[in-house]
N, C-alpha and C positions, 0 to 999 in steps of 0.2 A: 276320439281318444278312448282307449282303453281302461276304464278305470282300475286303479290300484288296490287292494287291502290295506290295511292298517298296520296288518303285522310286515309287510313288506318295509317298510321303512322306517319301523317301532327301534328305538336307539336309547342306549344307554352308555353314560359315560363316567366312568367312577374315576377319584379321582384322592389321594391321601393331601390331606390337611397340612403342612408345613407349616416351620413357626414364622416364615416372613410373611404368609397371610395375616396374622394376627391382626387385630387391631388395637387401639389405645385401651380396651376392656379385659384383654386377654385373650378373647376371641378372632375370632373369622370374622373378615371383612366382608359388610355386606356386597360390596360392589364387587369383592372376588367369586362370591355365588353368582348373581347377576349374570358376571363376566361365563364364568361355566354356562350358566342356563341360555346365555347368546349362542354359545356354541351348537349345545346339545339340538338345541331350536335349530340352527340353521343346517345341518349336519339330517336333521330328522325331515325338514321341509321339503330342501335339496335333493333327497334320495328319491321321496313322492313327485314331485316337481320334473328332474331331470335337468330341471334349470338354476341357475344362481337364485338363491333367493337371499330378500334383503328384510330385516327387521321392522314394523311400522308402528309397532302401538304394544304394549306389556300391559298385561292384567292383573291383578290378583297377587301382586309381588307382598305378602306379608309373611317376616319371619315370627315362624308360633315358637320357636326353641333356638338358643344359640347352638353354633356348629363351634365347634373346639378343634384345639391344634393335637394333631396326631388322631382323627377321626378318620375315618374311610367314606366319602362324600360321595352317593351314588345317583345321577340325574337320570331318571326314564324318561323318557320322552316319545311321543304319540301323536300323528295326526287327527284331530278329532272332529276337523271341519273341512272342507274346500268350499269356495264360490269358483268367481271363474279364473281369477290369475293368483287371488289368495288362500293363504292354508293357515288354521289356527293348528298351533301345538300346543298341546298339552302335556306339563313338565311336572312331575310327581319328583321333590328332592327328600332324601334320607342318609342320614349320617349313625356311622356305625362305628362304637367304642369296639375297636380290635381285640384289646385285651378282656373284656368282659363281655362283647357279644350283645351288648346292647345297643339297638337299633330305635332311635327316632326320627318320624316324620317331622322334616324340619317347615318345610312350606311345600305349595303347588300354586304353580303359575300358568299364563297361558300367554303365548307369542302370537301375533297376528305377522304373517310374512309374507313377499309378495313375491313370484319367477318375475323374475327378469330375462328377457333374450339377450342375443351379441350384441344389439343395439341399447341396450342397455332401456329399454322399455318391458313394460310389464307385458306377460304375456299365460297363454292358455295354461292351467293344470289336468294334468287327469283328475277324473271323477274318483272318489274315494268308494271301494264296497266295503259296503259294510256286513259282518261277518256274523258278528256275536250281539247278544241283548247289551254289554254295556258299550257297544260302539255307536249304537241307534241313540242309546243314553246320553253318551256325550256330543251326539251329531246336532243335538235336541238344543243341551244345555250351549253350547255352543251359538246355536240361533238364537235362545231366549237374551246371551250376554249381549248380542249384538242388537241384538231389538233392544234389550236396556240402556247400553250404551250410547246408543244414536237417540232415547230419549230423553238420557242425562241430559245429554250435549245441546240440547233443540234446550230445553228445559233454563237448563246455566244459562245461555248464551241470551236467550230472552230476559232472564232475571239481572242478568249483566249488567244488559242496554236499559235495563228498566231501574234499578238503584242507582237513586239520586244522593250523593251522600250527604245533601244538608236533608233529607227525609229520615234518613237512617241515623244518623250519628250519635243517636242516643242508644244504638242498640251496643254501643261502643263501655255505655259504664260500667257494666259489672266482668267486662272481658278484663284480659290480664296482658293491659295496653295502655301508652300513654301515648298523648299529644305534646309535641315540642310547643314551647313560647309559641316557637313563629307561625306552625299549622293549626296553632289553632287560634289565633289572631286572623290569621287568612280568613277561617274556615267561618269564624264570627262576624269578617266583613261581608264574605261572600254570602249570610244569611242574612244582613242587613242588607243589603243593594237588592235580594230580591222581594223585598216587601213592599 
């Protein structure tokens, strides 16, 4: 396969703020950004891809600023990884007051997504070239999320199977949490039966 550039299927999709996004705050719904940054992601994968691709994992979804109604909402979007059938995108959002020209970064996210062929199985990507210093950059940062990611995960998943919760339960008092009557009658049996 031929590998692709970056800028080959580098997408942006801008998009004016209406008041039925709002939410109960006066704002922009989170899940209506979300919904945009789905797109932008699959729209940006797709193009590198050649194939259907399908969303599998979201990163980094934090909003640092609310987005307002009547903004001008603009998603860039970048491939900035491939393996062999998946592509991360990387989604830079900014919201722009029209009237006064002010522009804030609202978040940046990142899509892991995967081609799929006719048979609806995941299948090859082209290789991505890389062009410029900050393409290598995020080709990087990209490897290092996935290395952290996969050692969260090992990580949780051990401490998971390993909290006992009559070991733990005290780590419970100074949280901002209570125990019903009933569970924690259980939970007083259940530390009595094992002594």
């Amino acid at each position: 396969m031929i590998a692709k550039p970056v800028n080959y299927s580098r997408t942006t999709l801008t998009e004016l703020m209406i008041p039925s996004y709002a939410n109960f705050g006066g704002h922009v719904h989170g899940g209506i950004l979300l919904s945009l940054m789905d797109k932008v992601a699959y729209a940006c994968a797709t193009k590198h891809a050649g194939q259907y691709c399908v969303t599998v994992s979201v990163d980094g979804v934090n909003f640092r600023q609310p987005v307002d109604v009547g903004e001008l909402v603009s998603l860039m979007a970048s491939v900035n990884y491939v393996g062999r059938t998946s592509l991360v995108v990387g989604i830079k959002v900014i919201a722009e007051n029209v009237k006064t020209g002010t522009v804030k970064h609202t978040n940046t996210s990142y899509f892991t997504m995967v081609a799929k062929n006719d048979a609806d199985q995941p299948t090859e990507v082209p290789p991505l070239l890389l062009e410029a210093p900050d393409d290598v950059r995020r080709f990087l940062e990209a490897m290092k999320r996935k290395e952290l990611r996969t050692s969260f995960s090992q990580h949780f998943d051990n401490a998971r199977t390993q909290m006992l919760v009559k070991e733990n339960i005290g780590n419970l008092e100074k949280e901002r949490c209570a125990l019903s009557d009933n569970l924690n009658q259980h939970l007083l049996d259940l530390m009595s039966s094992s002594k």
